[in-house]
Phi, psi and omega in degrees: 000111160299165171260145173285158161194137212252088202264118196244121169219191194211008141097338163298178187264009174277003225216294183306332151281340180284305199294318183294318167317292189304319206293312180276035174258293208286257202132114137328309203268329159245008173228087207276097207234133183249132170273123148229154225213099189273320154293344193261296172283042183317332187289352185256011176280343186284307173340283179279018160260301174297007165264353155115000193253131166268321167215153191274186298338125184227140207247116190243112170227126171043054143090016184219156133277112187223121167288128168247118192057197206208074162299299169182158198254126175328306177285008147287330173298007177264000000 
């Protein structure tokens, strides 16, 4: 059984370095991982502030959250 885990950017390139990192990190076979493109899918920012997340890049793994590095603060995207 994989775990979900939800990787939130906004498409910078520090957000764009992170996804590349995460891609080659995570195992497939045990991490069921959704890109959302925060900038593109604005209708998903209530989503990832109820998830605890403040600024992208951000990694939502079983319900934690982890920032990585420092891209841009969730309340510019709005």
């Amino acid at each position: 059984m994989s775990t979900k885990a939800v990787f939130y950017h906004a498409g910078c390139p520090v957000c764009v370095e992170a996804e590349q990192a995460l891609a080659q990190s995570l195992d497939p076979a045990r991490f069921d991982v959704e890109v959302v493109h925060l900038g593109e899918a604005g209708a998903r920012l209530s989503e990832a502030e109820q998830a605890g997340v403040k600024s992208v890049p951000a990694l939502v793994l079983g319900g934690q959250v982890f920032h990585i590095n420092h891209g841009a603060d969730l309340a510019a995207l709005k």
